[in-house]
Structures are given as C-alpha cells and as structure tokens.
matplotlib code that plots the C-alpha trace (Angstrom):
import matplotlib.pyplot as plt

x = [0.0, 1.2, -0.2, -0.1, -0.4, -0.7, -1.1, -3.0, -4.8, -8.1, -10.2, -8.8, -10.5, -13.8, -12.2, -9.2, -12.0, -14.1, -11.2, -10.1, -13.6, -13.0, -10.1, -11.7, -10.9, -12.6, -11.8, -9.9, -9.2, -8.6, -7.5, -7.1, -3.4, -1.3, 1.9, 4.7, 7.5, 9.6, 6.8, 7.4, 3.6, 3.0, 1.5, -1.5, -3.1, -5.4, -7.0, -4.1, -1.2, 0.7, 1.3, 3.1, 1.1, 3.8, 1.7, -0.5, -4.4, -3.7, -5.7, -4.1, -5.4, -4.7, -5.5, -4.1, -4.2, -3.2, 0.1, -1.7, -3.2, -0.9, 0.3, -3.2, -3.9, -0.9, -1.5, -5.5, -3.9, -1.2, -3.4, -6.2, -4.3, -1.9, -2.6, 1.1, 1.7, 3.5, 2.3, 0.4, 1.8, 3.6, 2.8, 4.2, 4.3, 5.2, 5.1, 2.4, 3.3, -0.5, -4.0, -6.5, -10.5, -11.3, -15.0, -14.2, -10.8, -10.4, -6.5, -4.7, -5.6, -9.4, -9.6, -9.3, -12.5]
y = [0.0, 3.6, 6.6, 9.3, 13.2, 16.2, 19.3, 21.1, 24.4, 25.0, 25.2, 22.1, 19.9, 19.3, 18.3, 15.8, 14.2, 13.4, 11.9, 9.7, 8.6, 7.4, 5.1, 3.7, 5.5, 5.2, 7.4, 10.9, 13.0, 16.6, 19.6, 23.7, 24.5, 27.4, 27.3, 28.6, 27.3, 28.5, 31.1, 32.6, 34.4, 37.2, 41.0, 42.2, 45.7, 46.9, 50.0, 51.6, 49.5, 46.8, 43.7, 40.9, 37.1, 35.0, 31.4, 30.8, 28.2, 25.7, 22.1, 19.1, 15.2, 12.5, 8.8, 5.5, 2.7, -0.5, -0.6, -1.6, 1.4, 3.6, 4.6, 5.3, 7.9, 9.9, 10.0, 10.6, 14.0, 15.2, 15.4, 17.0, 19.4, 20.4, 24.1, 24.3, 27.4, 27.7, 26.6, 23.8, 21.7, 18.5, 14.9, 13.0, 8.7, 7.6, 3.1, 2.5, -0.7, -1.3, 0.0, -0.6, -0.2, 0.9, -0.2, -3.9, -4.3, -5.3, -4.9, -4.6, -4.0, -5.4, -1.6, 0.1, -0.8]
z = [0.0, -0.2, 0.7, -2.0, -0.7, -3.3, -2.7, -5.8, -6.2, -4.6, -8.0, -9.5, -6.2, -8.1, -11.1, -9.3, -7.4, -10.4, -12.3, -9.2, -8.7, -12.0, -11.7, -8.6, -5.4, -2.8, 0.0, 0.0, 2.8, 1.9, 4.0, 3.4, 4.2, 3.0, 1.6, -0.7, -3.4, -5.7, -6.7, -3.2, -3.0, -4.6, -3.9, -3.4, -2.9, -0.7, 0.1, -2.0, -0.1, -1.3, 0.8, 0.4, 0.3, 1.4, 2.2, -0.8, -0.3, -1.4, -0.6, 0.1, -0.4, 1.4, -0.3, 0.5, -2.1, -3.8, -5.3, -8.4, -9.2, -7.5, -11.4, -12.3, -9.0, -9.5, -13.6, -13.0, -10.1, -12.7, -15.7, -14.2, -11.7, -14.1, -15.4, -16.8, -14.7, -11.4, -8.2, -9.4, -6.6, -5.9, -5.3, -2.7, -2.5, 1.1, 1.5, 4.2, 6.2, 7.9, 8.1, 10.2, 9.9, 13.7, 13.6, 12.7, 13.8, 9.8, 8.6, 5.5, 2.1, 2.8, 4.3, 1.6, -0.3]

ax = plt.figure().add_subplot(projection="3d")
ax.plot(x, y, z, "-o")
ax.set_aspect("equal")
plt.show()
C-alpha cells in the first residue's frame, strides 16, 4: 500500500475528485493549508497598499491505495491538476506498512474498499 499526498490548487478539487472517482478510489481525505514554493507568493493591494502574500491556499489530499493502481492515481492528479503554470503543486508517495478499519478491527488492504 502507499499513501499518495498532493497538494494542488483550490479550483482544481472538483475536477481531481471526479477523475479519481473514476479510476476507482474510494476514500480521500482533503485539507485547506497554505503554503509557498519557488513562486514565493506574490502581492496584493489593498485599500491603495501593497502587501506581500507569502503562504499561498492551497488544498491538500490525502489517499491510501493498492500498489496496483498507485500509477493510475498519480497520472488521473497530474493530468487534471496540471494548469502548466507555477504553483500547481507536488505529489508525494510515502510506503504504508499497515491500516487498520477501527469499527471492525479489519487490517490490511481489505480496508481500503
């Protein structure tokens, strides 16, 4: 199992969701954060003053699947993410050694469907 994390852009959510529903996932758990790369924010005006937006929205998923269709989950996030401009985001593909479904005591891949 492996656990894939990507932080995209807000608006693309919808759109990522859809096209992971479609190559069979089943659970994603998605949080606001903020953050910044090599784009390093960017400025802003306000009432006639310029300020500086250093961490950037962003929203971050959270899914955990088969290694079989690990391929298909990160190729389903970078084509429908992408916008070919910076700041689009990052993926990020960490092994998970055990899961566990709390409500049946359930464990391993079984938990994942």
């Amino acid at each position: 199992m492996k656990k894939v994390e990507a932080i995209i852009k807000p608006f693309k959510l919808e759109e990522v969701k859809g096209a992971l529903s479609k190559v069979g996932v089943q659970g994603i758990t998605v949080s606001e954060v903020k953050g910044f790369g090599r784009q390093k924010g960017h400025k802003e005006l306000y009432r006639g003053a310029e300020y500086m937006v250093e961490f950037l929205p962003k929203v971050k998923l959270e899914i955990v699947v088969q290694d079989a269709v690990l391929e298909a989950v990160v190729k389903a996030i970078v084509d429908t993410a992408s916008t070919g401009r910076i700041g689009d985001g990052k993926i990020f593909i960490l092994p998970v050694e055990e899961a566990i479904r709390i409500r049946t005591g359930e464990t391993g891949e079984s938990v994942l469907s």
